[in-house]
Structures are given as structure tokens and as C-alpha cells.
C-alpha angles and dihedrals in degrees: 000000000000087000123214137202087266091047104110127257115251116160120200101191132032086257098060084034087056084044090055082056102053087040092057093037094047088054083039091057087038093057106034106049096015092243113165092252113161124187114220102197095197124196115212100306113190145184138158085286095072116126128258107250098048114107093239091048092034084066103038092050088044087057092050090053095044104045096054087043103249094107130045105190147009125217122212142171117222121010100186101056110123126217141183096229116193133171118268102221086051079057098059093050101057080049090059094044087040082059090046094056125114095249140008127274165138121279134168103218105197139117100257087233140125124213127158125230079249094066094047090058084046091052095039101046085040088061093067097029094258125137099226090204091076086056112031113083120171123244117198082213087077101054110108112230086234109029123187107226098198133013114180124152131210108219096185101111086044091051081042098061106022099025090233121151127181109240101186120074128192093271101053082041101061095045087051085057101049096047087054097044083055093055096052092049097048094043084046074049091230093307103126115170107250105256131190092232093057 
């Protein structure tokens, strides 16, 4: 890391292998027939609509539960993984202004940060004056066969052409994402629905 637009593809999951696909067709198309076909290669984008199983959601979700007392402990995989966490409505900016450009191309839209799965649980139990370390116990059920150490993308080609820039960082993001967990715990007035993940 950071990866480029040059960096290669090497998917560790049908879903990122799936990814690698759309990504080829969408340049083939490009190529062949001069459609107006451009690749975002998105690092993890997140908001308070991830879902909850994902580690981010799953928590600040856990934050939300335990601070208010309906939940004791939360399990996790790998602690040290490191990711290159953004915003998701920033995203989906830098895909509008990626549509507006001049020509058609390929840009990686992240945050060029690193941040491990250890400091969001800093920055999210911090939100809410808890030491995650009291709550957090690790779970061998949650390491990924093939698990990616270190994401971090380089936006550079994507703020040269389109000007765009991420604005929230991990921090301010995991804070975002426990107030609004707490929100929705207090208007379901603490009645979460039991899930698997938890």
C-alpha cells in the first residue's frame, strides 16, 4: 500500500473476484464500442447504513448495546487488519464528478489512510468514554481464509482530474456512526432484534 490505479488486481474472495470482472467488462466495453464507461475502484466506504454484519457496523452497533447495558461483549476476528475506511456519501460524490470528467477512466476513490480494526474500536468506544479492551474478545470464527493485511488507496489521479478530496477520516467516521447507532437504539427504545453477529 497505498494502491494505485496501476497497483494489480488480486482478489482475495468471490466478491472482490466478481469485482475484478465488472471492473474488465466495464474498460472492454470502453474500449470496444466508445461507451462512456468509467471504473471506480472504491476502497471500504462506510455510514451509519452499513450493514450489520459488516466489522465497522458490527462496532458501532456493539458500542451503542453496551453502553446502554443490553449487550456484555463483542466477538471479532483480526484485530490488526488494516483498512483504508471513507465515508460513503463522499463516494458517491467522486462517482458523480468521475461521470462529469472529460473522458472515461479508471480511479481509485479512497482516503490514502491507514487505520487498524484496533483504532476503530479506539475511536468508537472512545466516543462514548469506554475502554474497548474490557468488551472486545476475539473469536477464531471471524478470520477470513484469505485475509487482506493492509488496504490503503492512493486518490491522487481521481483529485487530479475531478478535483475531488475525501473530508471525513476514520476518526470523525466512527464517531458519525456511534451517534447514529445510539439514535437508533434509543428511538427502537433498546429493543434490537438478537443477531448471530452480535
Amino acid at each position: 500500500p497505498p494502491q494505485n490505479e496501476e497497483t494489480p488486481f488480486y482478489p482475495r474472495s468471490p466478491y472482490g473476484a466478481a469485482q475484478v470482472y465488472s471492473y474488465w467488462i466495464t474498460k472492454n466495453y470502453r474500449e470496444s464500442y466508445d461507451l462512456f464507461a468509467t471504473n471506480g475502484i472504491l476502497f471500504n466506504h462506510e455510514s451509519p447504513r452499513r450493514g450489520e454484519t459488516f466489522v465497522t457496523r458490527k462496532i458501532t452497533r456493539a458500542v451503542a448495546r453496551i453502553k446502554s447495558g443490553v449487550q456484555d461483549k463483542l466477538f471479532l476476528g483480526n484485530l490488526e487488519a488494516i483498512r483504508d475506511w471513507g465515508y460513503a456519501p463522499e463516494f458517491v460524490e467522486a462517482m458523480w464528478l468521475m461521470m462529469q470528467a472529460d473522458r472515461p477512466d479508471d480511479f481509485v476513490v479512497a482516503t490514502n489512510t491507514a487505520y487498524s480494526v484496533k483504532d476503530f474500536l479506539d475511536h468508537s468506544f472512545g466516543r462514548v468514554d469506554l475502554d474497548w479492551e474490557k468488551y472486545v474478545e476475539f473469536d477464531e470464527a471471524f478470520l477470513r481464509p484469505a485475509e487482506v493485511d493492509a488496504l490503503v488507496g492512493d486518490f491522487a489521479k481521481a483529485h487530479s482530474v475531478t478535483g475531488w478530496s475525501p473530508k471525513v477520516f476514520t476518526p470523525e467516521l466512527a464517531e458519525i456512526m456511534v451517534d447514529a447507532d445510539i439514535k437508533i437504539l434509543e428511538s427502537e427504545g433498546q429493543h434490537w432484534h438478537d443477531s448471530p453477529y452480535v
